[in-house]
C-alpha positions as CSV (number, residue, x, y, z in Angstrom):
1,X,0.0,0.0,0.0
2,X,1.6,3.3,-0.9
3,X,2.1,6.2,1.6
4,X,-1.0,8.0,3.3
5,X,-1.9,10.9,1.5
6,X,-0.6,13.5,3.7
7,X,-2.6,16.3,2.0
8,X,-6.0,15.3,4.0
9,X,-4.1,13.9,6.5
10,X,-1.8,16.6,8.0
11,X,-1.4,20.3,7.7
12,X,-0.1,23.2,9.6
13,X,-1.8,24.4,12.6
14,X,-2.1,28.3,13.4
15,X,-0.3,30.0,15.5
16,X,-2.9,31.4,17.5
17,X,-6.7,31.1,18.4
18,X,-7.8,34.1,16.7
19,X,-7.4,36.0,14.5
20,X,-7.4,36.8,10.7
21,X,-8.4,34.4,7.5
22,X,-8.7,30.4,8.2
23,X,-8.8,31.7,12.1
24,X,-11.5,33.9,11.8
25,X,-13.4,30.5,9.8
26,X,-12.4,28.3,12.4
27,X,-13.3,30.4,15.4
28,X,-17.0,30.4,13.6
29,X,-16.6,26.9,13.5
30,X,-15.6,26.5,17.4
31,X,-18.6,28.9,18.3
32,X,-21.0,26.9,16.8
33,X,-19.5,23.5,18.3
34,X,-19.4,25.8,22.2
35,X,-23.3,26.5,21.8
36,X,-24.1,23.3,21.1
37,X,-25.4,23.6,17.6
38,X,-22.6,21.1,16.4
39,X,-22.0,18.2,18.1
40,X,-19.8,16.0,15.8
41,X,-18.6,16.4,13.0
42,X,-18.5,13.1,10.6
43,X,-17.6,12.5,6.5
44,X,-20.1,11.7,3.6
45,X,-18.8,10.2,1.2
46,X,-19.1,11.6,-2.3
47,X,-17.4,10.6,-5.3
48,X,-17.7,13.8,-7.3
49,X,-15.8,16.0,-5.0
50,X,-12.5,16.1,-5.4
51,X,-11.9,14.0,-2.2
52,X,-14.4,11.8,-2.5
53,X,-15.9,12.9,1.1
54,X,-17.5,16.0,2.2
55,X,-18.1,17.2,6.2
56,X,-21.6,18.9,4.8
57,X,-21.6,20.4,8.9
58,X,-18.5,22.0,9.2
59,X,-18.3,23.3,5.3
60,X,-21.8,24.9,5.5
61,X,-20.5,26.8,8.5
62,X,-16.6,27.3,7.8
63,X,-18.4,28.7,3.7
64,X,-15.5,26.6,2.3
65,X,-15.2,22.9,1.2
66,X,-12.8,19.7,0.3
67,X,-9.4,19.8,1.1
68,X,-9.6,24.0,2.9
69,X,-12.2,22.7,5.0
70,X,-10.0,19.6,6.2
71,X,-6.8,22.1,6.9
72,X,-8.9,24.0,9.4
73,X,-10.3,21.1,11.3
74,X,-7.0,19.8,11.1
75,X,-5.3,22.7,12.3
76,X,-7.8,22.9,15.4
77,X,-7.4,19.3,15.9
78,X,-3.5,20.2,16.5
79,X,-4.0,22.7,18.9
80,X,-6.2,19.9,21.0
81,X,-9.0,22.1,20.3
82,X,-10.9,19.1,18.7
83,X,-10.4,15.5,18.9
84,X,-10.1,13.4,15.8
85,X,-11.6,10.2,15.5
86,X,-10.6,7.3,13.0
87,X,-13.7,7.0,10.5
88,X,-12.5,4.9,7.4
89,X,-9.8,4.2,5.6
90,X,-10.2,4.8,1.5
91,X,-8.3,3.9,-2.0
92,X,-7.3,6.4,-4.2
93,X,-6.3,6.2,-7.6
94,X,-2.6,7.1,-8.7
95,X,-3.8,8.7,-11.9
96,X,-6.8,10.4,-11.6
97,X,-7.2,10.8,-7.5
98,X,-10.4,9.4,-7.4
99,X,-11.6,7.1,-4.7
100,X,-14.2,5.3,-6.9
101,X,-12.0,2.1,-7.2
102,X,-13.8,-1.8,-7.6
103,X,-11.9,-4.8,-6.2
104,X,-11.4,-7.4,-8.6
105,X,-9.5,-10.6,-8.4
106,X,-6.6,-12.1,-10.8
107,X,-4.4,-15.3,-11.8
108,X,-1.3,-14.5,-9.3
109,X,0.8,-16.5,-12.3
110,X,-0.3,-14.5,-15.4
111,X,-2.7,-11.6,-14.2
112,X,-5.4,-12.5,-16.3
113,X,-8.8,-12.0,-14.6
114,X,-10.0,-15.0,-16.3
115,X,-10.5,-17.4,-13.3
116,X,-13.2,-19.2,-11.8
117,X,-13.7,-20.9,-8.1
118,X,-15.0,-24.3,-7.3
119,X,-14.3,-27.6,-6.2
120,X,-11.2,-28.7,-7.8
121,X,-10.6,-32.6,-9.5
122,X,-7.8,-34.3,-10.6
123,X,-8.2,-37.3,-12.7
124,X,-4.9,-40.0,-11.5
125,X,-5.0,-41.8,-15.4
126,X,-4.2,-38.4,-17.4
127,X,-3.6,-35.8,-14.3
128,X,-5.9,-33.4,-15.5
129,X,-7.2,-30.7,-12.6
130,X,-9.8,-28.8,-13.0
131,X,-13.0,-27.5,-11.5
132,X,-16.0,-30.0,-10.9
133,X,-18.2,-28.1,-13.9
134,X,-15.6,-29.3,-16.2
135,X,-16.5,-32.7,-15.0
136,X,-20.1,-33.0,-15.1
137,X,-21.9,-34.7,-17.6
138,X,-25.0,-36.2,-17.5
139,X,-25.0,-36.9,-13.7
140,X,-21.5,-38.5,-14.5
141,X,-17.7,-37.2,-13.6
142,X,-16.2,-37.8,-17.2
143,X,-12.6,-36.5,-17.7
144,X,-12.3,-33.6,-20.5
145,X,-9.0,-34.4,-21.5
146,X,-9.3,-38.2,-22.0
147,X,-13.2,-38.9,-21.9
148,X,-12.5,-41.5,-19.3
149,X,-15.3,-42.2,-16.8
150,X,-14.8,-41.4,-13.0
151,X,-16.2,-43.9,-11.3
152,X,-14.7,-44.0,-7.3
153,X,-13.2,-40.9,-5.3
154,X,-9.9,-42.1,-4.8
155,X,-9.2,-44.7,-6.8
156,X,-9.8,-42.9,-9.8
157,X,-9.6,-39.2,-8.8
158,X,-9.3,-37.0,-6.0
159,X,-11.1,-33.5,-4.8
160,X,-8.1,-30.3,-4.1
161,X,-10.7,-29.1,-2.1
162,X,-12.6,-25.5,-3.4
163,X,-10.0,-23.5,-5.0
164,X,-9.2,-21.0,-8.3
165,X,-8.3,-21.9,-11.4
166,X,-7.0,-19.8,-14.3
167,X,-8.7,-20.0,-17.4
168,X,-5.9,-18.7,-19.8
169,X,-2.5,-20.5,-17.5
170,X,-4.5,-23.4,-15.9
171,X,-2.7,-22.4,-13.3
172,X,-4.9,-23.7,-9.6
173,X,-4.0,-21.4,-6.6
174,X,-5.8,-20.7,-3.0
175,X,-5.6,-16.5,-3.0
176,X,-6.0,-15.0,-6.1
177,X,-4.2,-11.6,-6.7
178,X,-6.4,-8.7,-5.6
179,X,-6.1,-5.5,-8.0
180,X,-8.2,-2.3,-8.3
181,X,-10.0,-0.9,-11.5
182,X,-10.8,2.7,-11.3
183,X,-14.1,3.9,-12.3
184,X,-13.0,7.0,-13.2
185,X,-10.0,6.2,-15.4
186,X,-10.3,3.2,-15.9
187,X,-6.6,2.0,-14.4
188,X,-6.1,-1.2,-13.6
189,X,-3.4,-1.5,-10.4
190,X,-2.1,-3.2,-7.5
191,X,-2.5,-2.3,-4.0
192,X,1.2,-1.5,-4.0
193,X,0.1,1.1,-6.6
194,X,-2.3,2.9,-5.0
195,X,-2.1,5.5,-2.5
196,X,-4.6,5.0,1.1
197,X,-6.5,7.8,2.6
198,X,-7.0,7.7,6.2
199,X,-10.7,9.8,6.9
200,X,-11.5,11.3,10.5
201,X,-14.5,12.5,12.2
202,X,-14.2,15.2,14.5
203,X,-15.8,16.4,18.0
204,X,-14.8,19.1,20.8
205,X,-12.9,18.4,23.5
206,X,-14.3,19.7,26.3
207,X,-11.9,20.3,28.8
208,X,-10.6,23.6,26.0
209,X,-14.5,25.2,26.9
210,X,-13.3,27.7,29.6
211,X,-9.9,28.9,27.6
212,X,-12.4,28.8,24.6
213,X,-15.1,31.0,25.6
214,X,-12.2,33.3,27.3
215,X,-10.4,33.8,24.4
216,X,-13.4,34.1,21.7
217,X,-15.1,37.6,22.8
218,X,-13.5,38.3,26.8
219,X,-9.8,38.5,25.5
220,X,-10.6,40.7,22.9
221,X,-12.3,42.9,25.1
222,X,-10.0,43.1,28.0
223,X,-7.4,43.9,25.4
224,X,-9.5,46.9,24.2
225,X,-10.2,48.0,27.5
226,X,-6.7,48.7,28.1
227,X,-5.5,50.4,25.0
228,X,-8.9,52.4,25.4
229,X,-6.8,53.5,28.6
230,X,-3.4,54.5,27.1
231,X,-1.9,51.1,26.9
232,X,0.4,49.2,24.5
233,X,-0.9,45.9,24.7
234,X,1.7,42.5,24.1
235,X,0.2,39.3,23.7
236,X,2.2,36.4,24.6
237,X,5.2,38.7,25.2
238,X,8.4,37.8,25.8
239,X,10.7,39.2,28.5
240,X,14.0,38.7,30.2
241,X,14.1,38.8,33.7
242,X,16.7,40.5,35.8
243,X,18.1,36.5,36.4
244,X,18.7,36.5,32.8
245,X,15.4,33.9,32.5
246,X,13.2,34.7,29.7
247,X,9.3,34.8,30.3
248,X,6.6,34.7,28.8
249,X,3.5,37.0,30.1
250,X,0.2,36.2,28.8
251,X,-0.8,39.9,28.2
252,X,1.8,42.7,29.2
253,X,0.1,46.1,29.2
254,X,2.4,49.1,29.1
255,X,1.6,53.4,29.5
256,X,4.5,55.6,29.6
257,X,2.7,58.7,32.0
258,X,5.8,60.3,31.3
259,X,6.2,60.6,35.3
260,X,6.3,56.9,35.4
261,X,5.6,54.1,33.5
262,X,3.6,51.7,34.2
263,X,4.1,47.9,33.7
264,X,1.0,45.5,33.9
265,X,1.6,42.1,34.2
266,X,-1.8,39.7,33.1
267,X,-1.6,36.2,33.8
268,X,-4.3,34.1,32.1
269,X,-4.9,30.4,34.1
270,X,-7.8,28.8,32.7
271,X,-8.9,25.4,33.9
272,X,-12.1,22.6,34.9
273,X,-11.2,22.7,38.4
274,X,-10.2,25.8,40.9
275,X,-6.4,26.8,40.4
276,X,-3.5,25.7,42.7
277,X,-1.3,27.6,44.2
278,X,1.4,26.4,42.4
279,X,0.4,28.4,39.2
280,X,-0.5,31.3,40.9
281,X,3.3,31.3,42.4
282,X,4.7,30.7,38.7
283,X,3.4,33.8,37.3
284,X,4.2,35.9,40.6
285,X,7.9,34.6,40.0
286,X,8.3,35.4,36.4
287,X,6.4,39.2,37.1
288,X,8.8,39.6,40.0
289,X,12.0,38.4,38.4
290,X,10.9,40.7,35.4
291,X,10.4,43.8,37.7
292,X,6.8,44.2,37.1
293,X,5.3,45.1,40.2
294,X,1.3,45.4,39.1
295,X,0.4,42.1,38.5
296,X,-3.1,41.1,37.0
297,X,-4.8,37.1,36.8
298,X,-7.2,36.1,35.0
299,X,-8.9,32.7,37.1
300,X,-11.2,30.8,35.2
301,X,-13.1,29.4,37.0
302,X,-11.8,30.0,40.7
303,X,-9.1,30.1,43.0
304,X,-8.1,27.8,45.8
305,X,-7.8,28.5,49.5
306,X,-4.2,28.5,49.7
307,X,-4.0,30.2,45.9
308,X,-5.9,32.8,47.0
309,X,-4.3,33.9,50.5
310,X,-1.1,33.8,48.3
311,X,-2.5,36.3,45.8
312,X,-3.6,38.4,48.5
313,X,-0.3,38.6,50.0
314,X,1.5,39.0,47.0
315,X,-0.6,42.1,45.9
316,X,-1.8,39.7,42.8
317,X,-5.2,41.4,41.6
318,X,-7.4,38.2,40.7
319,X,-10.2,38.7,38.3
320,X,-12.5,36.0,38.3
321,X,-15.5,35.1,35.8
322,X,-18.3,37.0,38.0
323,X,-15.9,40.1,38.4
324,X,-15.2,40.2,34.3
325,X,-18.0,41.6,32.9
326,X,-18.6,44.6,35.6
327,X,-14.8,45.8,35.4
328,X,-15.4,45.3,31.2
329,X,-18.0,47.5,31.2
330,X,-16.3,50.3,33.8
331,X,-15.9,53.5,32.2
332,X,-13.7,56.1,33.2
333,X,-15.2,58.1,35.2
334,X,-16.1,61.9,33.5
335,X,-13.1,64.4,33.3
336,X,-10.5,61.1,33.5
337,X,-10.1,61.2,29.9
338,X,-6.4,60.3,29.4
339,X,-4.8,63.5,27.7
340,X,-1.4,62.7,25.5
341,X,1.1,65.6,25.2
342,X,4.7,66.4,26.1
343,X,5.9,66.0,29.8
344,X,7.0,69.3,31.7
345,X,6.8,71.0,34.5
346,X,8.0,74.1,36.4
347,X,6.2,74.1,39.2
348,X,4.2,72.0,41.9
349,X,1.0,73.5,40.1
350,X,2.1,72.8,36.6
351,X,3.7,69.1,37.6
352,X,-0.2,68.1,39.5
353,X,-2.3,69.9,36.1
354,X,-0.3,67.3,34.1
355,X,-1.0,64.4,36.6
356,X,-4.9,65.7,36.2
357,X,-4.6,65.4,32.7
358,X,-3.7,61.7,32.6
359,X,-6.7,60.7,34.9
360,X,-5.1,60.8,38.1
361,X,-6.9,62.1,41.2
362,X,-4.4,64.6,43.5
363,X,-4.1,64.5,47.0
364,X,-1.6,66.8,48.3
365,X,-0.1,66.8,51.3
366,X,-1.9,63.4,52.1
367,X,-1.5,61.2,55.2
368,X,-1.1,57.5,54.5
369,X,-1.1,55.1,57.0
370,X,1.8,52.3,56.6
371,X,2.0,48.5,57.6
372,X,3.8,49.4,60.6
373,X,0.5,51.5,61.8
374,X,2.3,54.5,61.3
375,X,1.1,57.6,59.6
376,X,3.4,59.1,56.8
377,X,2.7,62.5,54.8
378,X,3.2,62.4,51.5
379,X,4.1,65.6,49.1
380,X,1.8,64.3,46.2
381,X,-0.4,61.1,45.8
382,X,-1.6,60.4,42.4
383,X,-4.7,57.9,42.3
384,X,-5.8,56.7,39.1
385,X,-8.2,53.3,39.3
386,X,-8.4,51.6,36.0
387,X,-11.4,49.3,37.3
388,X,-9.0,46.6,37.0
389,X,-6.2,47.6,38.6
390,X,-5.5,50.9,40.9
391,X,-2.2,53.3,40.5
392,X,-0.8,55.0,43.4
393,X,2.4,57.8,42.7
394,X,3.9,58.6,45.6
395,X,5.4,61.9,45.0
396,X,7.9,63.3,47.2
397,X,9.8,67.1,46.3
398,X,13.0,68.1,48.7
399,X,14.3,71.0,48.0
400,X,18.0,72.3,49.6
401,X,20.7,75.0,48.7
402,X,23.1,72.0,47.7
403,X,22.5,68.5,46.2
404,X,20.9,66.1,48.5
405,X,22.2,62.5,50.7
406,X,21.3,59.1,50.6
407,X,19.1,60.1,53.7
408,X,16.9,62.0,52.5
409,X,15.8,59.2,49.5
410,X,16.1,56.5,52.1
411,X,13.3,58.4,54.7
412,X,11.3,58.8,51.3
413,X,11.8,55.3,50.2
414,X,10.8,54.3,53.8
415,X,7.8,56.2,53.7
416,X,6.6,54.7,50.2
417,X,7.4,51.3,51.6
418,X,5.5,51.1,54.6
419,X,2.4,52.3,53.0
420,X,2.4,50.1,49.9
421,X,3.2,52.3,47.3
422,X,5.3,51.0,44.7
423,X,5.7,53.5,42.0
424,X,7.9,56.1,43.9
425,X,8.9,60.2,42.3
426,X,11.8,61.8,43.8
427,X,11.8,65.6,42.8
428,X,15.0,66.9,44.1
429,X,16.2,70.4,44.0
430,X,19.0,71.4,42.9
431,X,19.5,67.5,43.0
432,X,21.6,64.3,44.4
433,X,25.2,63.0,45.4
434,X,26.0,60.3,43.5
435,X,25.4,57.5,46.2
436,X,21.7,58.7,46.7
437,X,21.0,58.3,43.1
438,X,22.3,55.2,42.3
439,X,19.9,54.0,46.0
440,X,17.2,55.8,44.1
441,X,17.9,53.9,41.1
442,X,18.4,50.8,42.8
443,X,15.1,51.2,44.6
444,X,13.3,51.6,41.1
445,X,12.5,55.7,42.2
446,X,12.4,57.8,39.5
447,X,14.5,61.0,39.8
448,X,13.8,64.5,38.5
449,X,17.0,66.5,39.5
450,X,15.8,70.5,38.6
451,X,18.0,73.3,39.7
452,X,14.9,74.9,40.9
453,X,10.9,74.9,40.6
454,X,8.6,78.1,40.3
455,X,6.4,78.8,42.5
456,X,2.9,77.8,42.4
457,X,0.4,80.2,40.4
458,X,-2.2,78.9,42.4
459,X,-3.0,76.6,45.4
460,X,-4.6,72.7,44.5
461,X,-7.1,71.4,46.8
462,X,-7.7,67.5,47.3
463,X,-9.0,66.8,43.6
């Protein structure tokens, strides 16, 4: 039997789950299969296609048929979206491709299709064999070669038992020689000369329905709902670490404020059954070795116990099914609207209209309460809440006749700390030593060194 025709068999699968073209087909085709409406999918067979089998289901929905059709079940089959069953196993003609082939059988000696099957003679006088028609005349066994009467089995012949015989050779075997006529062409071949088509039938797989129904209408919306907000959105990005590991975040949202930038880590774990904590503690690793401190999952369809303490404590923002669609449909709240232009400032005034600009909400002068129970006043704090996430800027502005010490960053750093805040602004006038800004830089603050800021046109109340 020649090699299975890899064609139907095998093709490429795509590189991810939506998308454009045969994606955007197969995605139709998963939809339907999610709601139910397709249950399996299963061959006809049809001898005028070019095939010879249709999937009448899947091409009436995917708007495309034969071998295109085949690819895209194939390729979702690849990607364990659908499970392929072994349905039948067809002939197909070397010449013409068709499938429409007859068995027929053949003389193994000469080829000749000229045989017949039956109880086979031989006469012990002459040593003529052939079948018992040959025989027969009259009720009587009379010998066609020598028109000798056989009277007794075994004395004067014996019975072969029922086997062929070749008309045009004579030749008597037990298996004739099976060959196939095409009905198309007409060619007349072997089995060796013929190519096999292995045909599937194909049905979901069910344990891909949460990641499925995530990623056909709730991923594409998340992924608006941040660049709606500013963001430059990275699926499936890749990033090296500070260990020199590279990772690879789900969904890595990034806004450049121009005061800081914010990195937003999204961790997609979708499953059948609540989520451990040792996924939960992978993703925290690679957003931590990766210096992303604003870290987002996505649970489908729940957390565990111990998962979600560990979340908790980590400062992991878990987004579960019955939180998704009311943070989806938050809307920035009015006067938030995100405002792109050039980052300057002058002055305390100046620096806090920008910050207003980009959606935050000002508190000046603000108390925070720390960890320790402490409270700690804070220059500026910028608040912006996404609906999925909430930033806090911790602002702090020292100004002295000559650059500042490591102190003075380290009781700011401190202060940050304690209370939570991990984005951290150091506005130093005239500036720092060298040893306080590499701490600063060390401590992921960023540093605006100004030899000096105008006063304040006006005063800014709590916004």
């Amino acid at each position: 039997m020649a090699e299975v025709d890899k064609a139907v068999e095998a093709t490429e699968a795509p590189q991810a789950v939506s998308g454009t073209g045969d994606n955007e087909m197969a995605m139709k085709l998963v939809a339907e299969m999610l709601a139910g409406r397709i249950v399996d999918i299963k061959p006809q067979f049809d001898f005028a296609t070019e095939l010879g089998f249709v999937y009448p289901v899947a091409e009436g929905t995917l708007k495309v048929k034969g071998r295109e059709a085949v690819a895209i079940m194939e390729s979702l089959a690849a990607k364990g979206i659908l499970n392929k069953s072994f349905f039948d196993r067809l002939l197909r003609c070397r010449r013409c491709q068709s499938i429409n082939l007859r068995p027929s059988t053949h003389c193994p000696k000469c080829g000749s299709g000229d045989i017949i099957r039956g109880r086979i003679l031989e006469h012990f006088a002459c040593k003529y064999v052939g079948v018992e028609d040959e025989f027969a005349v009259k009720g009587r066994y009379v010998c066609p070669r020598c028109k000798m009467e056989l009277r007794t089995l075994g004395d004067d012949y014996q019975s072969q038992g029922v086997l062929y015989k070749c008309r045009d050779c004579s030749e008597i075997f037990n298996v004739p020689l099976i060959k196939w006529r095409c009905l198309k062409c007409s060619l007349l071949a072997t089995e060796d000369e013929i190519n096999e088509v292995i045909v599937y039938s194909y049905s979901f797989d069910e344990s891909k329905r949460n990641w499925l129904e995530f990623e056909l209408r709730p991923k594409a919306r998340l992924v608006e709902f941040l660049r709606q907000r500013g963001y430059e959105v990275t699926e499936n990005a890749r990033v090296k670490g500070r260990s020199g590991a590279e990772h690879c975040i789900d969904i890595l949202a990034t806004r450049d404020d121009g005061v800081v930038t914010h990195n937003i880590a999204i961790g997609v774990e979708i499953a059948r059954d609540k989520i451990g904590l040792d996924r939960v503690l992978d993703f925290d690793v690679k957003a931590y070795d990766s210096g992303i401190h604003d870290k987002i999952m996505i649970i489908i369809p729940g957390l565990g116990e111990e998962a979600e303490k560990f979340a908790s404590y980590q400062g992991i923002n878990v987004v579960e099914p019955k939180d998704f669609e009311i943070v989806l449909t938050a809307s920035p709240q009015p006067g938030r609207e995100i405002v792109k232009e050039p980052f300057e400032f002058k002055s305390k005034s100046q620096l806090i209209q920008y910050l207003k600009k980009q959606g935050y909400i000002i508190k000046e002068d603000a108390e925070v309460k720390g960890r320790s129970g402490a409270a700690h006043n804070i220059d500026i704090l910028a608040i912006r809440d996404e609906g999925i996430i909430t930033h806090r800027i911790a602002i702090g502005i020292e100004v002295d006749e000559k650059p500042m010490g490591l102190d003075r960053v380290f009781d700011f750093d401190d202060k940050a700390y304690d209370a939570g805040i991990l984005d951290k602004v150091f506005i130093a006038v005239p500036g720092l030593t060298k040893e306080a800004r590499q701490f600063a830089k060390r401590q992921g603050i960023r540093v605006f060194e100004v030899e000096q800021l105008e006063p304040s046109t006006q005063e800014n109340s709590e916004s």
